[in-house]
C-alpha positions as CSV (number, residue, x, y, z in Angstrom):
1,X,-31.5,18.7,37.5
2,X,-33.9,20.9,35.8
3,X,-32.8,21.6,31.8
4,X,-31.8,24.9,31.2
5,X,-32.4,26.9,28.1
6,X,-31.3,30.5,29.0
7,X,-29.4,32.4,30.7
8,X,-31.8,33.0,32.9
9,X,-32.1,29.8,35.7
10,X,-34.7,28.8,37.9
11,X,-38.3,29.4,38.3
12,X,-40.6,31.4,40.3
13,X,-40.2,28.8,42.9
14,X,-36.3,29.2,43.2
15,X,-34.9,30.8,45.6
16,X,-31.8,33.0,45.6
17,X,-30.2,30.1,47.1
18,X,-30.8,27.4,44.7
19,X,-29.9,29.5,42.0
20,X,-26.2,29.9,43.7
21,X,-25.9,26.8,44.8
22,X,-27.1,24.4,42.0
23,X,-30.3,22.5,41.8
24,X,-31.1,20.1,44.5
25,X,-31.5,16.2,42.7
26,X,-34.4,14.0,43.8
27,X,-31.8,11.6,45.6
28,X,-30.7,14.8,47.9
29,X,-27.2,15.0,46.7
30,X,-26.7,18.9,45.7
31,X,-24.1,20.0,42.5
32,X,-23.3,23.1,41.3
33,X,-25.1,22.7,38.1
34,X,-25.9,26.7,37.3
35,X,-22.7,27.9,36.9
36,X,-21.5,24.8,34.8
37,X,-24.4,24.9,32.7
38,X,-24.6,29.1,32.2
39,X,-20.8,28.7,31.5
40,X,-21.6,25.8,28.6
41,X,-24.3,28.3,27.2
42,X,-22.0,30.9,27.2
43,X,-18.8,29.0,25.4
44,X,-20.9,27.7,23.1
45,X,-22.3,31.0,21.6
46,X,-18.9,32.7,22.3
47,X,-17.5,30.5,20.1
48,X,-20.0,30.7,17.7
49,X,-19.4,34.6,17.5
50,X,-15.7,34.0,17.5
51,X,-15.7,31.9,14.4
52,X,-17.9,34.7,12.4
53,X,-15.7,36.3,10.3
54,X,-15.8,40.8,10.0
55,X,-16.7,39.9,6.4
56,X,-18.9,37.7,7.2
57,X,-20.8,40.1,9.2
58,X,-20.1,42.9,7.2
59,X,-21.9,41.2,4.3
60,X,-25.0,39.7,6.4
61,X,-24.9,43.7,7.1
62,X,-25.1,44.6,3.7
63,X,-27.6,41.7,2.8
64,X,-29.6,43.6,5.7
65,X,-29.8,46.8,4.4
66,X,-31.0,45.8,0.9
67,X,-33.6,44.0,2.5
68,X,-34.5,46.5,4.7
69,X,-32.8,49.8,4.9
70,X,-32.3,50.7,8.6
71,X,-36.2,51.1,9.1
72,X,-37.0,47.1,10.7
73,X,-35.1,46.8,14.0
74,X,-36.9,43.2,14.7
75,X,-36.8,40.4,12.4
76,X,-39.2,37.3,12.4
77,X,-37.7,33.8,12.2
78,X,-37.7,33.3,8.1
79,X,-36.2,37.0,7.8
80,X,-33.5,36.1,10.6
81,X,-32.5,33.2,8.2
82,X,-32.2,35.1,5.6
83,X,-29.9,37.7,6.9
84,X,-28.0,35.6,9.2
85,X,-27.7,32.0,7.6
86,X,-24.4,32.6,5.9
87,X,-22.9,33.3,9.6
88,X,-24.6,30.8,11.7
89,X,-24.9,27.0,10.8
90,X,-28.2,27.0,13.0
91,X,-29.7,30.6,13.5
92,X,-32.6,29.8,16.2
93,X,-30.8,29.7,19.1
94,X,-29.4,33.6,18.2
95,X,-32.7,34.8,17.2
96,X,-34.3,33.2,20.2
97,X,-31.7,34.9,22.6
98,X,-32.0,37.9,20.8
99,X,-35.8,37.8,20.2
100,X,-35.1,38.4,16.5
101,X,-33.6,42.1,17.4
102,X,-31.3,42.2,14.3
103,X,-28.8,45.4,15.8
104,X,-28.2,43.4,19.4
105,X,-27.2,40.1,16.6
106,X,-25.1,42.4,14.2
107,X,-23.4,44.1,17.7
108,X,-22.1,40.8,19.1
109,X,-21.0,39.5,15.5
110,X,-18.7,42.5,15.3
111,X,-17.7,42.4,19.1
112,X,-16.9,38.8,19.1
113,X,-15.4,38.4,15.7
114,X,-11.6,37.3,16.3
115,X,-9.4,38.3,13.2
116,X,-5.7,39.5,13.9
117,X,-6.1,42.7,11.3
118,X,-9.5,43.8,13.0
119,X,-8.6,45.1,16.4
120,X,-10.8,47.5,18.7
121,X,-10.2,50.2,16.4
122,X,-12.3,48.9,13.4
123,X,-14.8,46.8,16.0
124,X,-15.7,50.3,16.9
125,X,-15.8,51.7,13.7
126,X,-18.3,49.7,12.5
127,X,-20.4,49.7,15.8
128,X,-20.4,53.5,14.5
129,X,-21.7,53.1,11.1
130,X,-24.3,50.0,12.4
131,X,-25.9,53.1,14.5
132,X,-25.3,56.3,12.2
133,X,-28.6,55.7,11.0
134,X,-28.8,59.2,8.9
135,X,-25.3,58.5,7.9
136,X,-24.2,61.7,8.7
137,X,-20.9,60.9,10.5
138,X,-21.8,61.6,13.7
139,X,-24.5,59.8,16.3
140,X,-26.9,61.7,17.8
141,X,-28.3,60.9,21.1
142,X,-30.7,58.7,20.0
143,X,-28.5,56.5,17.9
144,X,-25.7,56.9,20.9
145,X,-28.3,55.2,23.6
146,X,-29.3,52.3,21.1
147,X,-25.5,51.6,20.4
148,X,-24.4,51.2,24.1
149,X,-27.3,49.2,24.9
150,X,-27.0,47.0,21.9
151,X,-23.6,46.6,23.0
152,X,-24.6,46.3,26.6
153,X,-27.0,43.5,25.7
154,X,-25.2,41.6,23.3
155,X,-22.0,41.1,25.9
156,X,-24.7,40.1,28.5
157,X,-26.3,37.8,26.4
158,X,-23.8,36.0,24.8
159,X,-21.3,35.9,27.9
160,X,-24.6,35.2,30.6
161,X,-23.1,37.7,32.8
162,X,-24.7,40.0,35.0
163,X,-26.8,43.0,33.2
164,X,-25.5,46.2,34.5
165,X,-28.2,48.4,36.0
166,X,-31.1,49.0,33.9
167,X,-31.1,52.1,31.9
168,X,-27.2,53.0,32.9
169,X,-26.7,53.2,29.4
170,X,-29.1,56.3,28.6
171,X,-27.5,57.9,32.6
172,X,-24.1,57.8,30.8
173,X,-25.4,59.2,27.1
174,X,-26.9,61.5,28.7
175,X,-23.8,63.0,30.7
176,X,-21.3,62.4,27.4
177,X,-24.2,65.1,25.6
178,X,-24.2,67.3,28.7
179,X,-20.5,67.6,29.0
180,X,-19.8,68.4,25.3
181,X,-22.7,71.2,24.9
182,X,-20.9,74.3,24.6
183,X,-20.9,76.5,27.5
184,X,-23.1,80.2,26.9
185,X,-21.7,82.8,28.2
């Protein structure tokens, strides 16, 4: 079977069909070699999320910031290292699936992180603060779309599940700002 290094399988020659239904092998015999593989890929860097730590994250965060500030949103491959090496024993394969886009990376570490005192509750809070980029307790629209598609991306990346419609994310931002202006009248 062809060697798969994404989520994405197949080429421009595959057909919906081979993609469902595994590759075909040069003997003729036919496995279901996808899903195994896209389900390997996705264990693997689920588990490597799971075993980051909030303080872990929290201080590649802060190793970030004095670094950069909030004003670099991509990061090339040295950069990556720097900020992420204390959380990932090898960091290519995350800035390869991310393409070096350091919020996506810092949105799955705190979505994936697995301690029993950090439940939903302070995963959000710091998916907040990540995006509060004028640090003015609040998130304007702006900061709002970048958060849900970060968030978006980084469970579709790292899971390999389906993407959700493109640009759903700014549909739905754009109805939670139109149903909280204040009515004129």
């Amino acid at each position: 079977p062809t060697p798969l290094n994404s989520c994405y399988m197949g080429n421009a020659n595959s057909s919906k069909r081979d993609l469902a239904r595994g590759f075909k092998r040069k003997d003729g015999s036919s496995k279901v070699v996808v899903k195994k593989q896209r389900r390997a890929i996705a264990d693997g860097l689920v588990h490597e999320y799971h075993q980051c730590t909030f303080a872990e994250a929290s201080e590649c965060r802060e190793t970030f910031l004095d670094f950069f500030g909030n004003s670099q949103f991509h990061l090339s491959k040295e950069e990556f290292d720097d900020v992420f090496g204390p959380l990932f024993h090898d960091t290519s394969p995350h800035h390869k699936l991310f393409k070096g886009r350091v919020f996506h990376v810092f949105a799955a570490a705190y979505l994936f992180s697995q301690e029993e005192f950090k439940g939903l509750d302070s995963k959000v809070e710091a998916l907040f603060g990540l995006f509060d980029f004028d640090d003015n307790n609040s998130l304007n629209r702006v900061e709002m779309e970048m958060l849900f598609e970060c968030v978006t991306e980084a469970i579709h990346k790292v899971t390999c599940t389906s993407h959700p419609n493109k640009g759903c994310e700014q549909t739905l931002v754009r109805r939670c700002f139109r149903d909280v202006q204040p009515k004129s009248g």
